[in-house]
C-alpha positions, -999 to 999 in steps of 0.1 A, spaced: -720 -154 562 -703 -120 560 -669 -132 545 -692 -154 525 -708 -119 508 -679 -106 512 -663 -127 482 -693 -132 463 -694 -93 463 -656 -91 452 -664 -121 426 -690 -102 407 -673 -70 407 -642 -89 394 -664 -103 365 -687 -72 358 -652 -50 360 -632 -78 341 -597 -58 327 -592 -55 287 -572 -81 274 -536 -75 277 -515 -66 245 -479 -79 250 -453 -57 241 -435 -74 207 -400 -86 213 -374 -69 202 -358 -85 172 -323 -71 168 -305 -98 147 -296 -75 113 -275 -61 101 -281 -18 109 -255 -2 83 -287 8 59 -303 24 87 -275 41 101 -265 52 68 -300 69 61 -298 90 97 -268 99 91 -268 138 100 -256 148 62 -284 129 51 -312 144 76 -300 181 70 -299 178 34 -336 166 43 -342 197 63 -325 218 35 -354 205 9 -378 214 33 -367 250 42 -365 252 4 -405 252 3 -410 287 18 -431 295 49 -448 263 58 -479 282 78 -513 262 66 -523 274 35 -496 286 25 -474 277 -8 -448 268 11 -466 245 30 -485 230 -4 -449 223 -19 -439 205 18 -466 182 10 -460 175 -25 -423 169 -16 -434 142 13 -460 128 -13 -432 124 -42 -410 108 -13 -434 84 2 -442 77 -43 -406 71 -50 -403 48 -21 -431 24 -33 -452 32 -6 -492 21 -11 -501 53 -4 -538 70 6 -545 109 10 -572 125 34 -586 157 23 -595 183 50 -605 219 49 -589 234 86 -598 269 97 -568 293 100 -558 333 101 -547 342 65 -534 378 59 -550 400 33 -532 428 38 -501 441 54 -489 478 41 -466 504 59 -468 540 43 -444 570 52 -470 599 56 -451 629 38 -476 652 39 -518 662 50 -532 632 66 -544 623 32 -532 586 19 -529 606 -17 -490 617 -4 -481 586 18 -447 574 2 -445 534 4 -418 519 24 -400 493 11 -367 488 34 -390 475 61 -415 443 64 -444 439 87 -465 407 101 -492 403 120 -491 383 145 -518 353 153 -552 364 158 -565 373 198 -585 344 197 -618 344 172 -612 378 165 -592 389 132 -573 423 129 -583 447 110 -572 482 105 -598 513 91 -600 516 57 -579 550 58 -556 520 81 -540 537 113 -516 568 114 -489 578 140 -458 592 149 -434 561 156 -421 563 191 -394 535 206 -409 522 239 -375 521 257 -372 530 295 -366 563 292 -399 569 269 -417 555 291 -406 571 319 -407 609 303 -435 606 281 -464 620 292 -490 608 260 -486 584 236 -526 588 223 -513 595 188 -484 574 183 -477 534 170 -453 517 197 -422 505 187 -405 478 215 -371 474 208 -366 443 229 -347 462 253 -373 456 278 -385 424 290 -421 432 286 -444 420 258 -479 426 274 -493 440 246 -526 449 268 -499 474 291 -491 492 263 -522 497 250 -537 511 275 -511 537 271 -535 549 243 -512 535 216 -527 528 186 -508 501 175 -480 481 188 -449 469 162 -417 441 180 -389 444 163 -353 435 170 -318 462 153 -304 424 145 -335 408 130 -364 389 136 -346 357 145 -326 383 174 -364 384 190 -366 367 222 -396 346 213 -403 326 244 -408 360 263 -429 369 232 -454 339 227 -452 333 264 -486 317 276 -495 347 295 -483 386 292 -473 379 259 -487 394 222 -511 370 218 -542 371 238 -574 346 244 -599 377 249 -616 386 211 -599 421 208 -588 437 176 -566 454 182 -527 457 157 -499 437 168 -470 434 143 -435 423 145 -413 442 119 -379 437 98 -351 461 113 -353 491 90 -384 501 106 -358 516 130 -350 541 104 -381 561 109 -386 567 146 -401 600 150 -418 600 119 -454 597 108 -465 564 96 -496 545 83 -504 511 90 -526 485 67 -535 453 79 -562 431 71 -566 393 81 -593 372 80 -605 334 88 -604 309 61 -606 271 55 -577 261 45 -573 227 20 -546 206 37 -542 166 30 -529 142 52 -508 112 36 -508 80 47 -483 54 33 -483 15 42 -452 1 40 -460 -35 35 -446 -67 56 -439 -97 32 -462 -117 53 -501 -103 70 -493 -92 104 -521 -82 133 -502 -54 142 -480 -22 128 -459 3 136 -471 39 128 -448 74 128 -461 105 125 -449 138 116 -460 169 102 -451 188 75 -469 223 80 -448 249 102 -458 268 135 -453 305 138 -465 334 161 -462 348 127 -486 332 103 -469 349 74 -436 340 84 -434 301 98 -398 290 81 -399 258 107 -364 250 110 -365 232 141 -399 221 128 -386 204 99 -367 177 113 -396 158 122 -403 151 90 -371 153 76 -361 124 100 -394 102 91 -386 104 53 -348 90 63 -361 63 86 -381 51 56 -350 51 31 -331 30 58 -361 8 62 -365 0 27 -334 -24 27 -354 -46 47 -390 -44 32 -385 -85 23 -381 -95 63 -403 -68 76 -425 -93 102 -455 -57 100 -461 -27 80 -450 2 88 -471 31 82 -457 67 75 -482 96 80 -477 136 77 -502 162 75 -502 196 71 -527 213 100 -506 208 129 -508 244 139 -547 248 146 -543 219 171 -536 193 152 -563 190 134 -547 169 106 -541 142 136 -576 145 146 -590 142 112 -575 110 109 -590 97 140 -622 110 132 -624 89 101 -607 61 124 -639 63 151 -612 49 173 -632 38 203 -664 60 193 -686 34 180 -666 -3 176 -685 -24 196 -713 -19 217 -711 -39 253 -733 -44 287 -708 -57 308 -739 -64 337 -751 -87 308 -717 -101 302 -713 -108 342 -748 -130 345 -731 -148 312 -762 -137 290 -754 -117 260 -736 -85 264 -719 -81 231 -734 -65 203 -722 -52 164 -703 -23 154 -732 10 152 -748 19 119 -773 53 113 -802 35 123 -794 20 154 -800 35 187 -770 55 202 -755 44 236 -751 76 258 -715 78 253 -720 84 213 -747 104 224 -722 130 237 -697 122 208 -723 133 181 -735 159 203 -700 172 205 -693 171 170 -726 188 159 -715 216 183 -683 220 170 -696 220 133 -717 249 147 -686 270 160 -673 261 125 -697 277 105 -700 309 135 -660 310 123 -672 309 85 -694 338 89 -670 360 110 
């Protein structure tokens, strides 16, 4: 009687758990000739890909440089033949106002500050929700080089801007300022690329913090070595925006309806602790390599056996949302099909029709929607800041 239960137990747990349907891996179909596709990724071909894209300027989202990525992918996936279809999102991101450097030459005044124009300065990415913002007479300082012996001789740095040389393998920006620094400036005597970045946008102890403090955290061009021990001021102004950004979809069409396709992805925005500088090299080969793979496929549209569907976007950096805005329109597994599986076990019916606004949420769109109307809420919290 026990084994008896026993397997009537393990039957109807078999049934009520039943496993999805199993989706068989297509066979590889390897019988063609690959000289078109070889030919296309050939690494003359990708960089002069990557060239184009460098071309466009600092990809950052909303950024011109990023706008004339997308029109480049969009006149690519046009030229190609591709049926093509565009998503158009608005993506909250840090945008830069203002970024000034002044030599002060006289009073504290900002009548006699002199401009300086043989040195650049960027913010770097927000500390979390919280955009930085100088006073409006922005912040004044003698210009002191945080190197080991400074900070081991100095007794008060209350009225100076920090200068970190990269001498020194620490880039915990809260260390210094509670030095009494008033602001904080990176900078390298060989250049920004000469920064060691992965020490700099490290997760933790790094310029970048999660906790909402305004406080200014730039990374500067070398000739801001030039005026150590003198008296700057400092303008900076950034702010949260939405940002228009599309996402482009091109279908690559099979000669013959298939059930399945094959879908690559890359984006063609750039990532940067720098908003105002993001030149993406590295970044650009995703997409550099995606517009190639589509030239070598194109020999073979006739005896494609599925589309192939190309997609960039352009809001990779703020998690990327371009991805996610896709999906959202997609309601992949949010709302297909509604199922009771119990129901589906006792062989009554357990399947039901795809939701529309009037029907009754299940408790798992229940926590979608109520998801989604919280994050709309943090949206327009961002809006207002």
């Amino acid at each position: 009687m026990a084994l008896l239960l026993t397997l009537l137990t393990a039957w109807f747990f078999l049934r009520l758990h039943a496993p999805e349907q199993f989706e068989r891996t297509p066979a590889p179909y390897q019988d063609y000739r690959s000289d078109a596709m070889q030919a296309a990724l050939a690494t003359e071909r990708v960089s002069a890909q990557v060239d184009a894209l460098l071309a466009c300027g600092s990809r950052f989202l909303g950024q011109t440089g990023m706008y004339r990525a997308a029109a480049h992918m969009r006149a690519a996936f046009q030229a190609a033949g591709l049926e093509l279809y565009e998503q158009e999102l608005q993506t909250v991101t840090p945008r830069t106002l203002r970024r000034e450097l002044f030599l002060v030459t006289g009073d504290q005044s900002p009548s006699g500050d002199v401009p300086i124009v043989n040195a650049e300065i960027f913010p770097f990415m927000p500390n979390h929700l919280q955009p930085m913002v100088t006073p409006a007479d922005g912040i004044v300082g003698t210009l002191v080089r945080l190197d080991e012996a400074t900070l081991a001789n100095r007794e008060r740095f209350d009225d100076c801007i920090g200068l970190l040389d990269c001498s020194t393998p620490n880039f915990d920006w809260t260390a210094y300022a509670q030095l009494g620094l008033r602001a904080l400036i990176v900078a390298h005597p060989s250049g920004l690329e000469a920064i060691p970045w992965p020490l700099v946008a490290a997760q933790r102890n790094s310029m970048v913090a999660q906790t909402p403090v305004n406080y200014v955290r730039l990374a500067a061009t070398p000739g801001i070595f030039n005026y150590v021990g003198r008296r700057l001021r400092v303008y900076v102004k950034t702010v949260y925006v939405e940002a228009p950004n599309t996402t482009l979809i091109g279908d690559l069409r099979a000669a013959q309806p298939a059930r399945d396709a094959v879908v690559l992805y890359a984006p063609y925005d750039a990532c940067s602790m720098l908003p105002d500088s993001a030149p993406g090299g590295a970044q650009a080969l995703q997409p550099a390599i995606l517009l190639q793979v589509l030239q070598g496929l194109l020999p073979y549209r006739t005896t494609l056996r599925r589309d192939v569907i190309f997609i960039t976007s352009g809001a990779s950096v703020m998690a990327e949302s371009g991805v996610h805005g896709l999906l959202r329109v997609l309601q992949k597994n949010a709302a297909a099909r509604t199922r009771n599986p119990l129901l589906e076990a006792l062989g009554l019916k357990g399947t039901g029709r795809a939701h529309s606004d009037g029907d009754e949420l299940t408790p798992r769109m229940r926590d979608i929607r109520a998801e989604q109307a919280a994050n709309e809420a943090r949206r327009a919290q961002i809006v207002r800041i």
